[in-house]
C-alpha positions as CSV (number, residue, x, y, z in Angstrom):
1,X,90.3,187.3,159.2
2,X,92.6,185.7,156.2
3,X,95.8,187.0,155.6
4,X,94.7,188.7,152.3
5,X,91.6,190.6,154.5
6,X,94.4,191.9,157.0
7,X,96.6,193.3,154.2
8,X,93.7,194.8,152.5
9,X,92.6,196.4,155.8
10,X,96.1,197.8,156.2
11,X,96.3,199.5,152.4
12,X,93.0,200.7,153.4
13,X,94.4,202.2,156.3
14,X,92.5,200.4,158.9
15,X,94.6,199.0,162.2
16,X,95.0,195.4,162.4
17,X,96.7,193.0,164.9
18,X,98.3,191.5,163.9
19,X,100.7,193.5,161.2
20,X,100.8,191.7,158.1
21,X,104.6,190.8,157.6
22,X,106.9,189.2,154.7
23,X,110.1,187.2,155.1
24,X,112.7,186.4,153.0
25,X,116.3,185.1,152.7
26,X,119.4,185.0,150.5
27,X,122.3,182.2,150.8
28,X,122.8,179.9,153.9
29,X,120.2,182.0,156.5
30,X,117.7,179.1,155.9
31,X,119.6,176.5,156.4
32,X,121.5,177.7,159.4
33,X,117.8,179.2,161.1
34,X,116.8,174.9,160.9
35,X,120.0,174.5,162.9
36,X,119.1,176.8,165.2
37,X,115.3,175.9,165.4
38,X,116.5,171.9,165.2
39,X,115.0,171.6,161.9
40,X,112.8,172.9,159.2
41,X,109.7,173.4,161.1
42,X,109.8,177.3,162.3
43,X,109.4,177.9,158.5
44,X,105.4,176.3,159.1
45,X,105.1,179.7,161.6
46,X,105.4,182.1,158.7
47,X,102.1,182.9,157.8
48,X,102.0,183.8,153.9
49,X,100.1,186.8,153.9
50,X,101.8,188.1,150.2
51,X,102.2,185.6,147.5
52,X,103.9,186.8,144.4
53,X,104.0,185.2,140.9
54,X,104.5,186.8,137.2
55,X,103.2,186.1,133.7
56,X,105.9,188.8,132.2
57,X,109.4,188.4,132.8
58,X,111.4,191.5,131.9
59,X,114.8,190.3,133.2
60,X,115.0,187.1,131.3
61,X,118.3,186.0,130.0
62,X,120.0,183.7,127.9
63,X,123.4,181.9,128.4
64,X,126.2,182.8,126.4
65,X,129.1,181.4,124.9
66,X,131.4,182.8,127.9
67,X,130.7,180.6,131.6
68,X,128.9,183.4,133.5
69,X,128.1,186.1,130.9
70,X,124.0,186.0,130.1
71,X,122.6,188.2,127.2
72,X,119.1,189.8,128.2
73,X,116.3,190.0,125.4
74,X,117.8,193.8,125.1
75,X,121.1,192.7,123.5
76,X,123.0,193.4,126.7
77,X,125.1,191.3,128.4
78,X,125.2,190.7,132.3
79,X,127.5,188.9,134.4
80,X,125.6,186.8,136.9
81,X,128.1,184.5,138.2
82,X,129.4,187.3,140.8
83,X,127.7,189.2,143.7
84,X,126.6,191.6,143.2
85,X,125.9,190.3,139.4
86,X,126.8,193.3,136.8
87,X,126.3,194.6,133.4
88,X,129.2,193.5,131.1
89,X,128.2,195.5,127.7
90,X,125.2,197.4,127.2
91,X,122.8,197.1,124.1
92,X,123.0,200.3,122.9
93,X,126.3,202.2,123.4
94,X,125.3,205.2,121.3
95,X,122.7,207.2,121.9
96,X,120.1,206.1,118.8
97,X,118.0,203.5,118.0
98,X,117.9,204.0,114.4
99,X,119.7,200.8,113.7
100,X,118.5,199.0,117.0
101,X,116.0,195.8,116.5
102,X,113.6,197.0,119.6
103,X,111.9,193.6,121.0
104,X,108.2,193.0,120.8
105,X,106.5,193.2,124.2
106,X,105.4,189.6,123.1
107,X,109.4,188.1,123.6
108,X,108.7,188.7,127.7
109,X,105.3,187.0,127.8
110,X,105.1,183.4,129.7
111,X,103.0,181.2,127.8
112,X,103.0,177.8,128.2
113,X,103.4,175.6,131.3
114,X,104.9,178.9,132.7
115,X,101.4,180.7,132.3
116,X,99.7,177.5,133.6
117,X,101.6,177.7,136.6
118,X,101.6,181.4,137.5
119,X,98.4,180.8,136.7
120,X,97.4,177.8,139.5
121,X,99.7,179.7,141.6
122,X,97.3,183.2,142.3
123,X,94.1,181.0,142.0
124,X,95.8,178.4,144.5
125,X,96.4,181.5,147.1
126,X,93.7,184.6,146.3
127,X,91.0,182.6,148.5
128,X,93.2,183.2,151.7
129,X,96.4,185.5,150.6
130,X,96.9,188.4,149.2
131,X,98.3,188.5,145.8
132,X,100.8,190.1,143.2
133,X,101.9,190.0,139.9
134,X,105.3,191.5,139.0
135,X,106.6,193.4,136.4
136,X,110.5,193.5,137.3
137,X,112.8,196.8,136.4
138,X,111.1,199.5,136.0
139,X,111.6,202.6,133.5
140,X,115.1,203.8,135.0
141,X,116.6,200.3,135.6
142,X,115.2,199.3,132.1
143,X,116.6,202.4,130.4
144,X,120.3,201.8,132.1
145,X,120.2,198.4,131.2
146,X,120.0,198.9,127.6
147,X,122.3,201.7,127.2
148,X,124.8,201.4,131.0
149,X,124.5,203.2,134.5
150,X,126.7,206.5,133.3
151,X,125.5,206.9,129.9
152,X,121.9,206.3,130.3
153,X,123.0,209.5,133.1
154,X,124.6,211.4,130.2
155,X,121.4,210.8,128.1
156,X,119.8,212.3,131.0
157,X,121.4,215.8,129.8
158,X,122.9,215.7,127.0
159,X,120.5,213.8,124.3
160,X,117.6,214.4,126.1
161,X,115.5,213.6,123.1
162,X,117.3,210.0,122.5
163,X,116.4,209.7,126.2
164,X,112.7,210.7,126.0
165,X,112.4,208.4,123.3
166,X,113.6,205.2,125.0
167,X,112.0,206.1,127.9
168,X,108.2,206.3,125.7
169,X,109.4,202.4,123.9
170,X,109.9,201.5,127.4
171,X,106.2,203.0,128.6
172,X,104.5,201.4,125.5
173,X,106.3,198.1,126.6
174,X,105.0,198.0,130.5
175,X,101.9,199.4,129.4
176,X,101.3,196.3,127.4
177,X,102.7,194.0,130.4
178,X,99.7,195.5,132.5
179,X,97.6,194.8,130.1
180,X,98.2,191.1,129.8
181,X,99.0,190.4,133.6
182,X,95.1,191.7,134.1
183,X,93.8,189.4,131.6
184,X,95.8,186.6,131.9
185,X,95.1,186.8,135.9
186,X,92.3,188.5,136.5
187,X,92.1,187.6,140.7
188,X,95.5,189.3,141.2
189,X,95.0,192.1,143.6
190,X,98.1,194.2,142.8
191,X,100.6,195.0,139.9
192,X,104.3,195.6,141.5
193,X,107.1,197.1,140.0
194,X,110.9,197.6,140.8
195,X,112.9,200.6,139.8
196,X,115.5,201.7,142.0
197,X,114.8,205.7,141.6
198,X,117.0,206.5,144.7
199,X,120.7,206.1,146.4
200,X,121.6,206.7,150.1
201,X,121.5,210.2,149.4
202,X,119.0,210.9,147.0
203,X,117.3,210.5,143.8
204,X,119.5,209.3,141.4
205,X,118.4,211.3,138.2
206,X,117.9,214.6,140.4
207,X,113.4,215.1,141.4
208,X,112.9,218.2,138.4
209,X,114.4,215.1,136.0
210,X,112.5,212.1,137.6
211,X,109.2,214.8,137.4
212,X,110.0,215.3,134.0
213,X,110.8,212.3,132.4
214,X,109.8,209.8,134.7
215,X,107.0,210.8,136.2
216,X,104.0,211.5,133.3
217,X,105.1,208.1,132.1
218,X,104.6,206.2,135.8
219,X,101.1,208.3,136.0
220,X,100.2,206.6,132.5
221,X,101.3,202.7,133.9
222,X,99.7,203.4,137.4
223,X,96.5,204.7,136.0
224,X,95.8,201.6,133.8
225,X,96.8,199.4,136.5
226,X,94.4,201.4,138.5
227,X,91.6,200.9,135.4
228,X,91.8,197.3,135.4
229,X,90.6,197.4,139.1
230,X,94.9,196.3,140.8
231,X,96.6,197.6,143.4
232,X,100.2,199.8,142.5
233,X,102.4,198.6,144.4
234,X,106.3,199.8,143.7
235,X,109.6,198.0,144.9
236,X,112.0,200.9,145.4
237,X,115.4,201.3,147.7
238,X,117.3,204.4,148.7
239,X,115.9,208.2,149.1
240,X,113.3,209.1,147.5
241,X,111.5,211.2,150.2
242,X,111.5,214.5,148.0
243,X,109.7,212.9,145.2
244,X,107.4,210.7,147.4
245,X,104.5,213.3,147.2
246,X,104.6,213.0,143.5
247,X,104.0,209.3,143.5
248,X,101.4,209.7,145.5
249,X,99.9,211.9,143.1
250,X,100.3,209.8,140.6
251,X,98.5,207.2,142.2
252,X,101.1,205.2,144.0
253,X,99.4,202.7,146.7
254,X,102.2,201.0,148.2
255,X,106.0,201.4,148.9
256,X,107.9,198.4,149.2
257,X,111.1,198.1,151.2
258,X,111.5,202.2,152.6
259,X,115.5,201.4,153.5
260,X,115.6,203.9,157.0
261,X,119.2,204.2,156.7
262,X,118.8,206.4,153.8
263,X,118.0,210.2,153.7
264,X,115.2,210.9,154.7
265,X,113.7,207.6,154.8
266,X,113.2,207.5,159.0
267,X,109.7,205.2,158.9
268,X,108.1,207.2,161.9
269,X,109.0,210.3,160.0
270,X,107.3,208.8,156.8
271,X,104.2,207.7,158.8
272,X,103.5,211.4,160.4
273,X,103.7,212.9,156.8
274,X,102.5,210.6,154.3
275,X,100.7,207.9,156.6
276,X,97.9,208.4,155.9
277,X,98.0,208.2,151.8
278,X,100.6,205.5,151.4
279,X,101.4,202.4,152.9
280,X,105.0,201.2,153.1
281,X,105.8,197.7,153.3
282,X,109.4,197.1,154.5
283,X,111.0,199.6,157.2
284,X,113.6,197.1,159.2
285,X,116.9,198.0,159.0
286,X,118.8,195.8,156.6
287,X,122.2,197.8,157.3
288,X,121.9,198.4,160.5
289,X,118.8,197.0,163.1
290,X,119.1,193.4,161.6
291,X,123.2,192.8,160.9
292,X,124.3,195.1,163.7
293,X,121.8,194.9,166.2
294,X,121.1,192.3,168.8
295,X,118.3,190.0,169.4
296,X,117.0,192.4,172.2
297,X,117.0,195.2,170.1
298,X,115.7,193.6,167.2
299,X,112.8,192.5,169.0
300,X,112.2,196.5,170.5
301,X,112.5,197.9,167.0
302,X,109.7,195.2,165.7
303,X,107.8,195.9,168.3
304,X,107.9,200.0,167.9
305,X,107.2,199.4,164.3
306,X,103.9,197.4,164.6
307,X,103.2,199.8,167.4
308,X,103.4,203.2,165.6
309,X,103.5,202.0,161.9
310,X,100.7,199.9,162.3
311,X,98.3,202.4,164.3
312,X,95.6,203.4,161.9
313,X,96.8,200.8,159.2
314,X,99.0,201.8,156.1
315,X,102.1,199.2,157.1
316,X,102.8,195.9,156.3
317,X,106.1,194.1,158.0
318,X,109.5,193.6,156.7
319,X,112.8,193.8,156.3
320,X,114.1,196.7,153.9
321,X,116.2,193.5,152.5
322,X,115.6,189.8,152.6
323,X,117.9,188.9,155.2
324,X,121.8,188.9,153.9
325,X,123.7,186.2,154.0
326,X,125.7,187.9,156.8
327,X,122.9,188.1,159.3
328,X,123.9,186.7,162.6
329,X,122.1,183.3,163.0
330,X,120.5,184.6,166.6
331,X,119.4,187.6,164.9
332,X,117.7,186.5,161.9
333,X,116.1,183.8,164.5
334,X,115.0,186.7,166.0
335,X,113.4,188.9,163.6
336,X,111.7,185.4,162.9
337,X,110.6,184.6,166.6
338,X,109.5,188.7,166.3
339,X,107.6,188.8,162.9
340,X,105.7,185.0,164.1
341,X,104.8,186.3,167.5
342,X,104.1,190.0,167.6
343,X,102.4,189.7,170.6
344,X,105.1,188.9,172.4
345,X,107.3,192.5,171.3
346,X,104.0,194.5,171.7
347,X,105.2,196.1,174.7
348,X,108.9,195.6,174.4
């Protein structure tokens, strides 16, 4: 089979071998893996099973006059010369948009040679690899980006209908990116979002507030995704085990990067309760298993996960993270040697 058959049969929830897996890196890991591999060429042994593009960029930014300070299309500004990068000053820092300019969904279209490529770039891959289209942040990362982390919280309890109201701009905004991702590339086979619902403990917002404001507005995105024929497929890190039956509900299809260090978030735990509705994408320790493991035990934990995860489909390989820029060289190497040659951790 093609790579994109094998990820299809997995969100289909039909066992493959191998697992379908994705791999990527931040900072010097690249560079110090061809060390280790005497050269470029183990990057040739990742098969590309996912390719990504966009035609909608929600996080686009503009320089401004201060080195390192970038202004998104919001009117906030963002410090990106530091990591992690940070919001400076948010667009809104009272709680009304009466005298806020809201921005057209038309400022975060690519047109252009951007569309052309994004373009050539799903109709270059669909024949053999399974494709996406991205929509960035989400509805809870959008809405603290315009008004900052704490009072977008505040908002939350205290001006519940200021928050209600930003939240239904924001809808009418990613409704409208769906719309034009589908036409713009109709061979994609999945929309994916990011929004970051959860910390180590929990979600963030509380599950009664996510189910209220967050979740009628996610069932109205995921059901036109789902009417233009896509895949839902939703990038989010920390708990969110207590509202995961809700997003299933609402017609969630994939869960990309399931960290296990958080609450809840145990992968073989996940797989016995939810297996067989959802498939997560992700599920190798990024603060623990990959930087504080060893190669041995990186390869055992790979090999449990295609095992158990994999059995009767719904899983697709990964680190929760791409791999940090503080991975030990021999590990990364060997979650690399793992991922490329699962044959040889089948048993380990």
């Amino acid at each position: 089979m093609e790579p994109r058959d094998i990820v299809l049969e997995q969100i289909r929830h039909r066992q493959t071998r191998p697992v379908p897996y994705t791999l990527g890196w931040e900072g010097d890991v690249g560079e110090r893996l061809d060390g280790h591999f005497g050269g470029p060429e183990w990057r040739q042994r990742l098969r590309p099973y996912i390719v990504g593009t966009a035609v909608v960029d929600t996080m686009r930014k503009v320089p401004t006059e201060t080195p390192g300070v970038w202004r998104d299309l919001y009117g906030s500004r963002w410090r990106l010369d530091r990591r992690p990068f940070h919001l400076e000053r948010p667009a809104l820092t009272v709680p009304s948009l009466d005298a806020y300019c809201w921005p057209p969904p038309e400022q975060f279209l690519l047109t252009g040679e951007e569309l052309a490529a994004a373009r050539r770039r799903v109709e270059d891959a669909s024949a053999t690899c399974f494709t996406t289209a991205g929509l960035g942040w989400g509805l809870f990362e959008s809405s603290w980006g315009i008004r900052g982390f704490e009072d977008s919280l505040v908002d939350a309890v205290a001006h519940e209908d200021f928050h209600q109201e930003l939240l239904d701009r924001l809808t009418d905004q990613f409704l409208a990116y769906v719309d034009y991702t589908c036409q713009q590339l109709p061979g994609v086979d999945a929309i994916m979002f990011g929004d970051d619902w959860g910390d180590q403990r929990g979600v963030i917002v509380g599950p009664e507030r996510w189910r209220r404001f967050h979740k009628p507005r996610w069932a109205r995105i995921y059901d036109r995704v789902h009417s233009h024929g896509k895949l839902v497929i939703t990038h989010c890190c920390g708990s969110i085990v207590d509202i995961l039956p809700d997003a299933i509900e609402i017609g969630l299809d994939v869960l990309e990067s399931c960290q296990p260090e958080a609450r809840g978030m145990d992968p073989y735990a996940l797989k016995q309760r939810f297996g067989a509705k959802l498939t997560f994408w992700g599920c190798l320790g990024s603060q623990s298993t990959i930087p504080f493991g060893t190669p041995e035990q990186i390869r055992a934990e790979v090999g449990r996960l295609v095992r158990e995860l994999g059995r009767d489909g719904g899983f697709i390989l990964a680190p929760a993270k791409a791999l940090q820029p503080e991975t030990p060289t021999a590990n990364a190497a060997a979650v690399v040697e793992a991922f490329t040659d699962q044959d040889s951790v089948w048993q380990v």
